[in-house]
N, C-alpha and C positions, 0 to 999 in steps of 0.2 A: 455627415457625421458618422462614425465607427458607430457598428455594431457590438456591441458587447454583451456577451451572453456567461452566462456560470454554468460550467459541465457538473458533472458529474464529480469533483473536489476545485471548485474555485473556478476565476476567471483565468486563463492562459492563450497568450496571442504571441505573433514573432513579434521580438525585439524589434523596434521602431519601424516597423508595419503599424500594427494595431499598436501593440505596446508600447507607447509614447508617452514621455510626461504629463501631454494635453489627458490623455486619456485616464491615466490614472490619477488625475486631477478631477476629472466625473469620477470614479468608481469612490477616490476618497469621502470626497462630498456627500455623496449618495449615502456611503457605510456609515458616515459622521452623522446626517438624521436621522437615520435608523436607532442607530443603537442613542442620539441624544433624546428620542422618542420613549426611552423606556428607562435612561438612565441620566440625569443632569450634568454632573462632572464623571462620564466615563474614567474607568484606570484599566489600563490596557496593556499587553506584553505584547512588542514587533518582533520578527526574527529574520532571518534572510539568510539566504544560499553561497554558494560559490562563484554563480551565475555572473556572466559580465551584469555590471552596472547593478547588482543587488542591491550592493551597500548604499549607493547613491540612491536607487530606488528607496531604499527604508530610511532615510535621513529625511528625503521628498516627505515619505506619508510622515515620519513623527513628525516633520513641522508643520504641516499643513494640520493633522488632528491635535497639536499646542495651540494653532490659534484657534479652533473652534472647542478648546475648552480642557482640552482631553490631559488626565495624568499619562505621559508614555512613559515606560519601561522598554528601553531599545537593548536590545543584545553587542557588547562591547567588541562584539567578533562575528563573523556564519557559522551558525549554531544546524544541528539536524530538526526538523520539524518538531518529531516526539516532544524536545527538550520547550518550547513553545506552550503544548497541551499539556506538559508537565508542572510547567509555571502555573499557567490559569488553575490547575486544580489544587498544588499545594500552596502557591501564596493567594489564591481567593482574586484573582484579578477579573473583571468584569466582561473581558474576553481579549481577545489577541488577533492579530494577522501574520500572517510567513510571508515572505517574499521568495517565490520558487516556482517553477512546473515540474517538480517532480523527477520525474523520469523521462520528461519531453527531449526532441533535440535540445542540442546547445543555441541556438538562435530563437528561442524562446524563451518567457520568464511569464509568472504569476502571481494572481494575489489571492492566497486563502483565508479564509476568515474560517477564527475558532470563535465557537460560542462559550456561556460561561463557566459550561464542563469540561473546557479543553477540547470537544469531541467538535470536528467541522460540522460548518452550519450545515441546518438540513436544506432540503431542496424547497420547504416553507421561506424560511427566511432569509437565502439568498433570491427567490420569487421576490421579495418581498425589496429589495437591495435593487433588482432589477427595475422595479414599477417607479421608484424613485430617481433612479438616473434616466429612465426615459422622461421621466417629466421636468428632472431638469431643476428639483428642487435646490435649493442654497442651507447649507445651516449657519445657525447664529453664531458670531464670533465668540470668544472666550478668552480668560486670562488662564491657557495651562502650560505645563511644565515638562519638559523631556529630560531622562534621567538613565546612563548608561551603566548596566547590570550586567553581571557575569556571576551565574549556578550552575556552571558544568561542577563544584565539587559536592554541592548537594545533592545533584541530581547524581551522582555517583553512589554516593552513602545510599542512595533509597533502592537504586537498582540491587547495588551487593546485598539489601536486607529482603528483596525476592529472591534474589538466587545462591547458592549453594558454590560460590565463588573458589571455596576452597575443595571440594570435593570434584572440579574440574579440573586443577592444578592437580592433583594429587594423584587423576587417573593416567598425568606424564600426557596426557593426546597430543598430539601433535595438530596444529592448527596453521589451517594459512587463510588469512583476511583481505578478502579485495572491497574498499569501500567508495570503488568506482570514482575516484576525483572528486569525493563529493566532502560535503559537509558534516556526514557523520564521522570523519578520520579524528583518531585519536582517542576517544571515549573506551575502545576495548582497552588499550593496553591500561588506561589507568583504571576500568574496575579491573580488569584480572592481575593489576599491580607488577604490571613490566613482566609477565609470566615470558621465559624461558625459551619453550614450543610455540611462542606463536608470534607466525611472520606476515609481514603485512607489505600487501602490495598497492598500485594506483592512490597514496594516499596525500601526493602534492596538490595543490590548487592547479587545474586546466580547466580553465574556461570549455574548451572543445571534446572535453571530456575523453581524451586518448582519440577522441575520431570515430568515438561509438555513441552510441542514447547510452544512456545511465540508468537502463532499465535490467537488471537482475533478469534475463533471461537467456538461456542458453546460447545464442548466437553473441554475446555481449559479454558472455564470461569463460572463452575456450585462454583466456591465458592464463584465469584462474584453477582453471583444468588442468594446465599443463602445469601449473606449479605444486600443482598438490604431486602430481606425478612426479617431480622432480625433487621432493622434497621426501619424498613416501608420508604425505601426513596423515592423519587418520580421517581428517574432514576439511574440506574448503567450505567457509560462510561468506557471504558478500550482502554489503548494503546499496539500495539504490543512491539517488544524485542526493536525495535530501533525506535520506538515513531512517525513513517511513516503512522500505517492506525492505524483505530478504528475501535468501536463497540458500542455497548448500549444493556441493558438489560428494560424491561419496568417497568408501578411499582408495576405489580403483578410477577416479578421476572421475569419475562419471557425473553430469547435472542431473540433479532429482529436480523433477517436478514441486512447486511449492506444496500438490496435495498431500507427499508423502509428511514432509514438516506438519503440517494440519493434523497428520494423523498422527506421528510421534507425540504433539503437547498433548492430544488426547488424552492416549494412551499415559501419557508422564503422568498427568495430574489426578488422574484418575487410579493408576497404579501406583505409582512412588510417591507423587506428593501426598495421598491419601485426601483428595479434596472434594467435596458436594459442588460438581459443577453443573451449567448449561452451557451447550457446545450450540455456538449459529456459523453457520455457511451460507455461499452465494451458490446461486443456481450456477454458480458454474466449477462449483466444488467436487471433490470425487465421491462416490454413492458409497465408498468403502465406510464412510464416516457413520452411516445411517446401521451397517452392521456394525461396528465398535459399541457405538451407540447403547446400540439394544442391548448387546451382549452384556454391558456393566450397567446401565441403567440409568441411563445418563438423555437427558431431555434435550432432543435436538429442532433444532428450528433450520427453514431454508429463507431468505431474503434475495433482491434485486442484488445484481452488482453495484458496487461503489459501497465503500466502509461505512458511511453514514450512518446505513442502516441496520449495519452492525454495533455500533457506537449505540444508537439508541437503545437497543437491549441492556447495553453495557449500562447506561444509566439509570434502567430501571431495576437492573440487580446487580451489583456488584462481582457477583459466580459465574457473570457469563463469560465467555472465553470467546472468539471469534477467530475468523479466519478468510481471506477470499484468495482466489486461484493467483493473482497479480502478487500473491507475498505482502500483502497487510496481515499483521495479526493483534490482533488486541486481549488485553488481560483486563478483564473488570477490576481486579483489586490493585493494580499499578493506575494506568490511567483510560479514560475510552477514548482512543485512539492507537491505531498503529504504531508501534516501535520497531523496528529491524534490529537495533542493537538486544533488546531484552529478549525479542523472538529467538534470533540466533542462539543466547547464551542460553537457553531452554532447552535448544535441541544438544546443545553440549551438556547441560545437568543428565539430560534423559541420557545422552548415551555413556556418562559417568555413573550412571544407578544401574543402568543394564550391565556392563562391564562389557559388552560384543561392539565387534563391527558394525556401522552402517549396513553396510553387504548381505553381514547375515541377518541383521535383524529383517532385514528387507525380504530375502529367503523364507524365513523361516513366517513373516507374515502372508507370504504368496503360498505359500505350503497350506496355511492354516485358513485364509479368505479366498484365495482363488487371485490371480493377479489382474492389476487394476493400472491400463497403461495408459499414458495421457500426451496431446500435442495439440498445436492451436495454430491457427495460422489469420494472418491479420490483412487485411483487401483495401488498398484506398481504390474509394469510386467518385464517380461526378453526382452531382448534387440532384441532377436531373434524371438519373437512373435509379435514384433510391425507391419508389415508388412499384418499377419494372422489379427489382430485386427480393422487394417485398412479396408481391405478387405469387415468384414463382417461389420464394420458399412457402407460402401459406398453401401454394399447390399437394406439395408435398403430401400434405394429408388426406388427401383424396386419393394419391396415389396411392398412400400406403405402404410405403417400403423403400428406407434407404439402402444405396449400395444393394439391389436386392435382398435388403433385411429386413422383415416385418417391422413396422413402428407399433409398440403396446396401446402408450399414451402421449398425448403430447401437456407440454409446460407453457404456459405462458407468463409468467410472470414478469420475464423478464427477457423482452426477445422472443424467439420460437425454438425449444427444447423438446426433440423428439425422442423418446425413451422408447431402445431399443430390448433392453433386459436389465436386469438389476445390475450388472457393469458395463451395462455400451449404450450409448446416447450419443447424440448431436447435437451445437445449439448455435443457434446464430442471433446476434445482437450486433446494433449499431453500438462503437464508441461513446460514451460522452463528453471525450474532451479532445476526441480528434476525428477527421474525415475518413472512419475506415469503419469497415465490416469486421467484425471477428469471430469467426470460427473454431470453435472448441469439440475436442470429442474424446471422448474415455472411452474401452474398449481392453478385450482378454491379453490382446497381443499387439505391438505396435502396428502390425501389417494390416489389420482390422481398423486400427486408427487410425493408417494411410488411406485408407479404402476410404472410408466416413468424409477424412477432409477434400483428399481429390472429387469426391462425388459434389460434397459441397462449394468448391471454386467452383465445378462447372454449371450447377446451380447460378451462383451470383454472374455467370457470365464471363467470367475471364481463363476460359480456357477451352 
């Protein structure tokens, strides 16, 4: 019998490998006494991706939690994730599931469960999801009902009454949108109300996702590069496969790191929107944030990677703001969870309030902080060398010095994070939702960033 485990956002396996109807017939089952354990007649919102076989997937689970009781609320069409976490918290539903992996290849798919803040479960209660499908429990049948719903025009109304929709039009920018093949296509043009300037690319259904991951990261968005180029716009934004994180290009083509976006809402909400917030990051966030921070006064916290634990802040205060390196970002007063759609039109308000370029704004913060340059590189290894890998990076600290660079302090939080000065660190973490090592490293210059990661592959062995 398949193994099945919940990473770090949900369960995700390849399409009929693991991902089998049989299979997701336990995970239903399993999710169905969970939540009938604390709730009688659940009422639930399903969503689903682009993904081959999604819809079919999500037809599977509403009928399967109809007979065990369940009111479902199916999505009429592939909706982006957000729009899911956004149901459970303004229509009060009991919680929800997506059908997606996210930003996974295209020969995979998943099941996430929202709890009943919209925010994914945590790592307690999918624990808890897992102890019941190993043993194999059944739940009781029931008389419920599946009911198919479409709120992309609410969920538009709510977005334009966060954002300053008209003072983004107004500033003329020129915009080009890649929303990677995914599920979030369409949603820009109608909050920015068929604006003009902004032109949108990859936005048909492909299953194979153009022949890339649907991951918002620079090797994945050089055609989004090339159109901003060719377009002279003033900014390219791009959504992942399930419309959950973002990205941006600047307006000399260039891919920003998600840290810089992190540090634009910052600054936005703190500067222009005039707002009392809390700013949380993941350790694998840039240390720039820690001076912004201080500088206005603003209460920062660090967390594990994976949104979750972002999300929970968001819960227990509304003001927090979040953010982690993979382009999640959440707004306590929208919903706790990631949006890419609301992230993006953020960094468009911001640089509608500023009236400058990306570029210079970019300049004139490396003038004023010191510059803060980032790059990651990702290792699959065998399952049986994780232990050896472990090993020699805990060495490290004995040593004393990466890339012959002193190490201050080391982090553990999350992985092994060696802090090299207040802008140049290391960190290396296992994935949670997939077979690889990742390697992260902030630093003054990118050569220095070069330095840090080649030092780290040959560390883990492969090279």
């Amino acid at each position: 019998m398949a193994d099945i485990k919940f990473g770090t956002d949900g369960w995700r396996d390849k399409i009929a490998d693991n991902f089998t109807f049989l299979n997701l017939g336990r995970v239903v089952d399993a999710y169905a006494v969970w939540m009938k354990k604390k709730i009688k007649k659940p009422e639930i919102v399903i969503g689903y991706d682009m993904r081959f076989l999604s819809d079919k997937y999500a037809e599977f689970v509403s009928e399967s939690l109809k007979n065990y009781g369940f009111g479902v609320n199916l999505f009429e069409k592939p909706v982006h994730t957000p729009l899911v976490s956004w149901a459970i918290a303004r229509k009060k539903f009991d919680g929800g599931l997506m059908i997606t992996s996210s930003h996974n290849p295209w020969y995979y798919n998943g099941f996430k469960i929202k709890n009943s803040h919209g925010a994914g479960a945590t790592g307690e209660e999918t624990g808890q999801v897992e102890r019941i499908l190993k043993k194999g429990t059944k739940p009781s049948s029931g008389d419920g009902a599946v009911q198919k719903i479409n709120l992309d025009d609410e969920y538009v109304a709510d977005v334009k009454k966060a954002v300053d929709t008209s003072a983004i039009k107004k500033s003329g920018m020129k915009i080009v949108l890649d929303v990677m093949y995914g599920s979030g296509a369409g949603y820009f043009e109608k909050i920015l109300g068929n604006y003009k300037n902004l032109i949108t690319i990859h936005s048909k259904r492909d299953p194979l996702f153009g022949g890339i991951t649907p991951e918002p990261i620079r090797k994945n968005l050089l055609e989004l590069e090339a159109a901003v180029k060719k377009h002279r716009a003033d900014i390219g934004v791009a959504i992942d496969g399930d419309g959950d994180r973002m990205a941006f290009v600047d307006d000399k083509g260039a891919y920003m790191p998600t840290h810089k976006a992190l540090v634009f809402l910052l600054l936005h909400h703190v500067r222009n929107k005039k707002m009392k917030i809390k700013f949380v990051k993941t350790i694998s966030g840039t240390s720039l944030l820690y001076k912004i921070a201080k500088e206005y006064g603003v209460i920062m916290e660090e967390v594990p990677v994976g949104f979750k634990h972002i999300a929970e802040r968001i819960i227990g205060d509304k003001n927090t703001i979040g953010g982690e390196e993979s382009g999640g970002v959440g707004f306590g007063y929208f919903i706790p969870e990631r949006d890419g759609i609301l992230g993006n039109l953020m960094i468009l308000e911001y640089l509608a309030a500023e009236g400058k370029s990306i570029s210079r704004i970019i300049a004139e913060q490396d003038k004023k902080y010191g510059a803060f340059m980032y790059d990651r590189v990702d290792i699959r290894f065998a399952e049986q060398n994780r232990k050896n890998i472990i090993s020699a990076v805990n060495a490290l600290e004995k040593k004393g010095s990466i890339a012959g660079r002193k190490i201050q302090s080391v982090n553990r939080l999350d992985g092994v994070k060696y802090i090299i000065s207040d802008n140049e660190w290391i960190l290396f973490r296992y994935s949670g939702t997939e077979p690889l090592l990742r390697i992260y490293s902030e630093a003054p210059t990118l050569k220095r960033v070069m330095e840090n990661l080649e030092f780290g592959v040959k560390i883990a062995g492969k090279r």
